[in-house]
C-alpha positions in Angstrom: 40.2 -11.9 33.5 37.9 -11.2 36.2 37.2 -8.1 34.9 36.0 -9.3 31.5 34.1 -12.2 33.9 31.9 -9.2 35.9 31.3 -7.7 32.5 30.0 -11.1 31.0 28.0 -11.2 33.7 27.0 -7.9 33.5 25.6 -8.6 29.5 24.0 -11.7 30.6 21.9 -10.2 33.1 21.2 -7.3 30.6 20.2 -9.5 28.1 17.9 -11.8 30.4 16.3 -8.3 31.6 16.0 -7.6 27.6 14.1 -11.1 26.7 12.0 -10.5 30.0 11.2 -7.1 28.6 10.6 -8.2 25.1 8.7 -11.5 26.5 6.1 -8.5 27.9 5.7 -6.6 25.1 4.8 -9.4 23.3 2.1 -10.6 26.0 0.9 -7.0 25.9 0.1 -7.4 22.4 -1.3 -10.9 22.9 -4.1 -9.1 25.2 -6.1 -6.8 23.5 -7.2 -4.8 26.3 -4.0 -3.0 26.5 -3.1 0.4 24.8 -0.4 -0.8 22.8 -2.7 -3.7 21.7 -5.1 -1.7 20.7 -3.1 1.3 18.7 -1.5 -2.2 16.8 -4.6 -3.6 15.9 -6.0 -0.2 14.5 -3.0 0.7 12.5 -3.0 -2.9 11.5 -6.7 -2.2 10.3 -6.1 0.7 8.9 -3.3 -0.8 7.1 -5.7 -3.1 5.3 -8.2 -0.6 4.8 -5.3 1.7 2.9 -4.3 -1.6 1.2 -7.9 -2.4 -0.2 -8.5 1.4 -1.2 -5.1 1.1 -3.1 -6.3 -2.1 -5.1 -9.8 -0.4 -5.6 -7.9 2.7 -7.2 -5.8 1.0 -9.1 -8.6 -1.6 -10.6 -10.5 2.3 -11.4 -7.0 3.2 -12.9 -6.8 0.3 -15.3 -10.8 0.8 -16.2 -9.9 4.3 -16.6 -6.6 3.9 -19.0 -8.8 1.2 -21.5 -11.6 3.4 -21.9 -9.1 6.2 -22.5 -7.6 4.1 -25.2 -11.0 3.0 -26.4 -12.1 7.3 -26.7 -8.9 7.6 -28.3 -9.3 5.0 -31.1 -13.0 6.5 -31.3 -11.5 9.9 -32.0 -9.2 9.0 -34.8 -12.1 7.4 -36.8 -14.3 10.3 -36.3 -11.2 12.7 -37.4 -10.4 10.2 -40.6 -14.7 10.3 -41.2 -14.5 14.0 -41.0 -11.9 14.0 -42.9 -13.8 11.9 -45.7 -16.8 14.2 -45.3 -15.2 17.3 -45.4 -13.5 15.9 -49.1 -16.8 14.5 -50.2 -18.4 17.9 -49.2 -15.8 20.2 -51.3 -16.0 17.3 -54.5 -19.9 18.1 -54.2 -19.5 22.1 -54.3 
């Protein structure tokens, strides 16, 4: 029993040192003087950069795909006009 009491003991104290430690890392990130602060913020940044280049390229993607599909439907009426050309062109020979 007193062994399993020292080791309690032990893990409380660990885990106060723990919440102490975590308790400064968060205050570290709350000042934004500090290195960590600042490599956080610019990742974060970045992150949102990345994110708005992302929705950028895909709005160009979508753009991109309807006037594909637009070209496409432009191509099958000039092959079905060819088409009718090249048969009025042989009726006329």
């Amino acid at each position: 029993v007193a062994a399993l009491q020292d080791e309690k003991n032990s893990l409380i104290s660990e885990n106060e040192i723990m919440n102490d430690r975590l308790e400064q890392l968060d205050d570290s990130l709350d000042d934004p003087n500090t290195v960590v602060a600042k490599k956080y913020f610019n990742a974060q940044l970045q992150l949102e950069q990345l994110q708005e280049e992302n929705f950028r390229l895909e709005a160009a993607k979508d753009d991109y795909r309807v006037h594909c599909e637009e070209l496409e439907k432009q191509l099958i009426e000039l092959q079905h006009r060819n088409n009718e050309l090249t048969s009025l062109a042989e009726e006329s020979r």
